[in-house]
PAPAVO-480046 format. One record per residue (C-alpha): x, z negated, y; residue number from 1. Coordinates in nm, 4 decimals. Layout:
% residues N
+----------+----------+----------+-----+
:        X :        Z :        Y :   i :
+----------+----------+----------+-----+
:        X :        Z :        Y : NUM :
...
+----------+----------+----------+-----+
//
This chain:
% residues 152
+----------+----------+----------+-----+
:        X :        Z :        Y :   i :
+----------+----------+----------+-----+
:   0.6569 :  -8.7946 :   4.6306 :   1 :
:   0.9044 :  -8.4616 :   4.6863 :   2 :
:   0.7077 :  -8.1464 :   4.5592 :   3 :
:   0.9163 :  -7.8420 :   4.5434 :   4 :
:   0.7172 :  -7.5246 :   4.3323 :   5 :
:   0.6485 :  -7.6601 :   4.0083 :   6 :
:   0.8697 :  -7.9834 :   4.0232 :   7 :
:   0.7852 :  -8.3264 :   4.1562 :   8 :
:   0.9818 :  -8.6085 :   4.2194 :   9 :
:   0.8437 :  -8.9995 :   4.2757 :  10 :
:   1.0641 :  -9.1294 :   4.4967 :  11 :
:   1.0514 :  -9.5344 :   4.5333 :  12 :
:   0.8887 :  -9.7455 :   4.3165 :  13 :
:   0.6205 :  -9.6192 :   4.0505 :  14 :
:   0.3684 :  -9.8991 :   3.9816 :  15 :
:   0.1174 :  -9.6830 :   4.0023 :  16 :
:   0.2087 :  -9.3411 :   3.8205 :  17 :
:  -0.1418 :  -9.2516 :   3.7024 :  18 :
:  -0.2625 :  -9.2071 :   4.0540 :  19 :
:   0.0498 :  -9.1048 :   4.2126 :  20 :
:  -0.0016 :  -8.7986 :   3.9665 :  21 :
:  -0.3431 :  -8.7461 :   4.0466 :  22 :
:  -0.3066 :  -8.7342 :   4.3990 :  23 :
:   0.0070 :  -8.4616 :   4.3220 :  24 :
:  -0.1909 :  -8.2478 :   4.1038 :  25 :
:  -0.4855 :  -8.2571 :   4.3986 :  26 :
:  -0.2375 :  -8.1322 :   4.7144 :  27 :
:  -0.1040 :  -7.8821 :   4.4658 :  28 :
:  -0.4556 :  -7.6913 :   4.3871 :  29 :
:  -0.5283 :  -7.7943 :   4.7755 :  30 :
:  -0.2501 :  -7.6064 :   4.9290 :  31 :
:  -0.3035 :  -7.7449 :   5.2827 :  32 :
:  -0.0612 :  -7.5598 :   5.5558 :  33 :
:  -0.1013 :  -7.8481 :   5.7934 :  34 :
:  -0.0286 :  -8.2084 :   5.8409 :  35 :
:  -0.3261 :  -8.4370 :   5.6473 :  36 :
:  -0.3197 :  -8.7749 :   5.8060 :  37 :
:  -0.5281 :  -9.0584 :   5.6260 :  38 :
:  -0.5681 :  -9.4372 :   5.6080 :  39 :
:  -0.8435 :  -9.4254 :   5.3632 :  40 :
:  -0.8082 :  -9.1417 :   5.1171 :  41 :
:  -1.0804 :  -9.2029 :   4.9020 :  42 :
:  -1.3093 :  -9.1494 :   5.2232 :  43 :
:  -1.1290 :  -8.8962 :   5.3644 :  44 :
:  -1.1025 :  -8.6974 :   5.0550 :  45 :
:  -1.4539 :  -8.6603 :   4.8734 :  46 :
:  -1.3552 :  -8.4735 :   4.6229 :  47 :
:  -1.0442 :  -8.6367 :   4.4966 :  48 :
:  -1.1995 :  -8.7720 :   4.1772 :  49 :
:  -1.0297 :  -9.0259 :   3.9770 :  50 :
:  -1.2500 :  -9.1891 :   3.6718 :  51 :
:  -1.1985 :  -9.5276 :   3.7852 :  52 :
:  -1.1446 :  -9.4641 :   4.1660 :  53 :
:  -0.8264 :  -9.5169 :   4.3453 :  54 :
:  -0.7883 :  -9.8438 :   4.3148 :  55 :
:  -0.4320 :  -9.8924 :   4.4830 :  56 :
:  -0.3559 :  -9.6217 :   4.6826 :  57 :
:  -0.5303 :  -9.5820 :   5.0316 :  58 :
:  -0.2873 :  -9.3688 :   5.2691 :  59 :
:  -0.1542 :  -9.0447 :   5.2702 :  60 :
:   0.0453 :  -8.8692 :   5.5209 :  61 :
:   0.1047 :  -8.4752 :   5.3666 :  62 :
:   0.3840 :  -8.2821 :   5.5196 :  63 :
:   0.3298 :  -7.8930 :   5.4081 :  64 :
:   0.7129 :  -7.7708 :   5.3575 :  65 :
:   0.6023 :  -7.4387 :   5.2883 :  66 :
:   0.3652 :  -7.1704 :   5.4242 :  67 :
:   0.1169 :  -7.1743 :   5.1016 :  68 :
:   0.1801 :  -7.5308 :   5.0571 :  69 :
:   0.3574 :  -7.5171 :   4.7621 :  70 :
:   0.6368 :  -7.7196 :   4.8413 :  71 :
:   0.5242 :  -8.0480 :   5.0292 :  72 :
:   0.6217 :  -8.4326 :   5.0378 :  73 :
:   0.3483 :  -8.7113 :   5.0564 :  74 :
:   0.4333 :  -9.0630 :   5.1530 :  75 :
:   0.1246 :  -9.2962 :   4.9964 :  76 :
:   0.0858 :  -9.6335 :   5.1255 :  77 :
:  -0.1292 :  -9.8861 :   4.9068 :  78 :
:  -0.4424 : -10.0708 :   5.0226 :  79 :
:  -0.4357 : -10.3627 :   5.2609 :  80 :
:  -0.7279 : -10.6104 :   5.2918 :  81 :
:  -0.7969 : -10.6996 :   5.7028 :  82 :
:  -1.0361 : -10.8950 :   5.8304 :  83 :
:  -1.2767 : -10.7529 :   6.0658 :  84 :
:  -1.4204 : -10.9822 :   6.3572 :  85 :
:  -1.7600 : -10.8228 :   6.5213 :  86 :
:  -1.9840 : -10.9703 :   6.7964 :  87 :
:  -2.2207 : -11.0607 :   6.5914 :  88 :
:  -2.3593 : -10.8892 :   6.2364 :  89 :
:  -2.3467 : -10.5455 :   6.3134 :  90 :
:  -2.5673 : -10.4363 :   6.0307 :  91 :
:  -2.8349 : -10.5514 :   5.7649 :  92 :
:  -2.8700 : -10.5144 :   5.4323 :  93 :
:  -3.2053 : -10.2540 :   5.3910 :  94 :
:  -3.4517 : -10.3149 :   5.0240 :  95 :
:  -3.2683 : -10.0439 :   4.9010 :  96 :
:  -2.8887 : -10.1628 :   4.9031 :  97 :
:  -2.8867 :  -9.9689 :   5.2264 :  98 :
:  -2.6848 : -10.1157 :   5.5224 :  99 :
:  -2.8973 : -10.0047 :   5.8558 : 100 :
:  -2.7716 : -10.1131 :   6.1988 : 101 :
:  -2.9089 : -10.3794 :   6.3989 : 102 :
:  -2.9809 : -10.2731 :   6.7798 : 103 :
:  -3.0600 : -10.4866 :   6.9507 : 104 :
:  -2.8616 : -10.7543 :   6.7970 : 105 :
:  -3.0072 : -11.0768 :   6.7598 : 106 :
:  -2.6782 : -11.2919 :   6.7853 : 107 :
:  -2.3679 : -11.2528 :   6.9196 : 108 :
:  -2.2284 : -11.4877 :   6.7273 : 109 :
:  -1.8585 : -11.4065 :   6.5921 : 110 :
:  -1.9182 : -11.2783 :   6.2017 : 111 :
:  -1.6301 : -11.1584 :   6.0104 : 112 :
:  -1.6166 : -10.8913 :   5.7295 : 113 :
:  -1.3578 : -10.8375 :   5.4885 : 114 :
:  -1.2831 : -10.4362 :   5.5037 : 115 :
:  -1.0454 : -10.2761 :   5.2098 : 116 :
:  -0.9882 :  -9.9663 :   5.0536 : 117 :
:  -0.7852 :  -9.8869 :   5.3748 : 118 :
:  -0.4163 :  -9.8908 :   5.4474 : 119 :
:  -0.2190 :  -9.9760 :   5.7627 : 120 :
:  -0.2689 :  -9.6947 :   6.0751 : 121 :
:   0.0212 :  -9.4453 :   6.0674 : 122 :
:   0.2275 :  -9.4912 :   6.3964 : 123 :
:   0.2742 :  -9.1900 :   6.6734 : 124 :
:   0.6565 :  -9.1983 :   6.5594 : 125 :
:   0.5609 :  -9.1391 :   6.1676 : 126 :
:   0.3805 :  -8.8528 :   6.2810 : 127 :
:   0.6082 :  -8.7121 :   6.5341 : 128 :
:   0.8764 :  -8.7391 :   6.2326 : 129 :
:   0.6578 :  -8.5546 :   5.9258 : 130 :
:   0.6217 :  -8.3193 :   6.1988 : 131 :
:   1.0110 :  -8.2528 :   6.3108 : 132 :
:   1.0596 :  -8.2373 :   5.9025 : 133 :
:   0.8137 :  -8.0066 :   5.8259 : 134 :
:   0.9729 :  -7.7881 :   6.1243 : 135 :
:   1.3683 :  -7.8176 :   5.9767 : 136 :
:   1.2519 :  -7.7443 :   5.6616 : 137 :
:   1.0706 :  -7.4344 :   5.7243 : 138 :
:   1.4026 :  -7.3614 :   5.9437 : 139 :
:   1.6519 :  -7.4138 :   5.6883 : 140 :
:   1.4606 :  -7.2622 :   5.3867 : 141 :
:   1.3691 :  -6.9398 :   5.6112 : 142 :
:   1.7673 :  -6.9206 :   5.6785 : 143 :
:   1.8270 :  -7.0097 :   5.3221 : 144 :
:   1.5791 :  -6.6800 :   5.2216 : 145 :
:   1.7256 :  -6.4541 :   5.5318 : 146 :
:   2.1015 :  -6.5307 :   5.3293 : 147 :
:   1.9771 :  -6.4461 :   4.9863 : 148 :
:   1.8237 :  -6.1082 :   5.1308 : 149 :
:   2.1276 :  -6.0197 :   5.3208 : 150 :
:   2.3906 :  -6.1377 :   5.0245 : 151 :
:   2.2151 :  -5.9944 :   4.7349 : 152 :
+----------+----------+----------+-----+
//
């Protein structure tokens, strides 16, 4: 999604509009002035509450595009199941619905866990890009300003 002051754009496909808006509305009061990297936004972000949860949407990668944050694009990626292989249970499951770790470890044996509400890992070159963008925008728009100043 393309937010520029008060307007906001979905780019791509919109499946998923109700939390596509919710996440908008949330980096709008937010204003963050940096880069926010995440593969599992619920976690990440605590207080990003949704009624039901987020049910499909898992990754974020926020480029600011202005200094307050006002202007910003967010690329969302949606949750992908993955199968976790571990040496061996790695926790227990306590009285209380707690999961405590076991150390030592009884077994080594190979146990796997089904992990979701994550998305796929954002790659050094994604990041290295939202970074060069956020950098020519704040270029152009400050030469853009500098114009309108000089060219009343």
């Amino acid at each position: 999604m393309l937010v520029i002051g008060k307007g906001a754009k979905i780019l791509g496909p919109n499946e998923h509009g109700q939390e596509i808006l919710v996440i908008a509305e949330y980096l709008r009061l937010k204003h963050f002035s940096t880069i926010q990297v995440s593969q599992a936004v619920a976690k990440d972000f605590p207080d990003l509450q949704l009624s039901n949860g987020l049910e499909i949407i898992t990754g974020l990668l926020y480029v600011p595009l202005s200094q307050g944050g006002t202007d910003y694009i967010a690329l969302l990626r949606k949750g992908q199941l993955r199968a976790v292989r571990w040496a061996g249970r790695p926790y227990k499951d306590g009285k209380d619905g707690r999961r405590t770790s076991l150390e030592p470890r009884a077994s080594f044996k190979v146990w796997t866990e089904t992990v979701a509400g994550r998305c796929r890992v954002w790659t050094d070159e994604q990041l290295e890009m939202a970074g060069m963008l956020a950098l020519v925008y704040g270029k152009v728009r400050h030469s853009i300003d500098y114009f309108i100043l000089l060219n009343p």
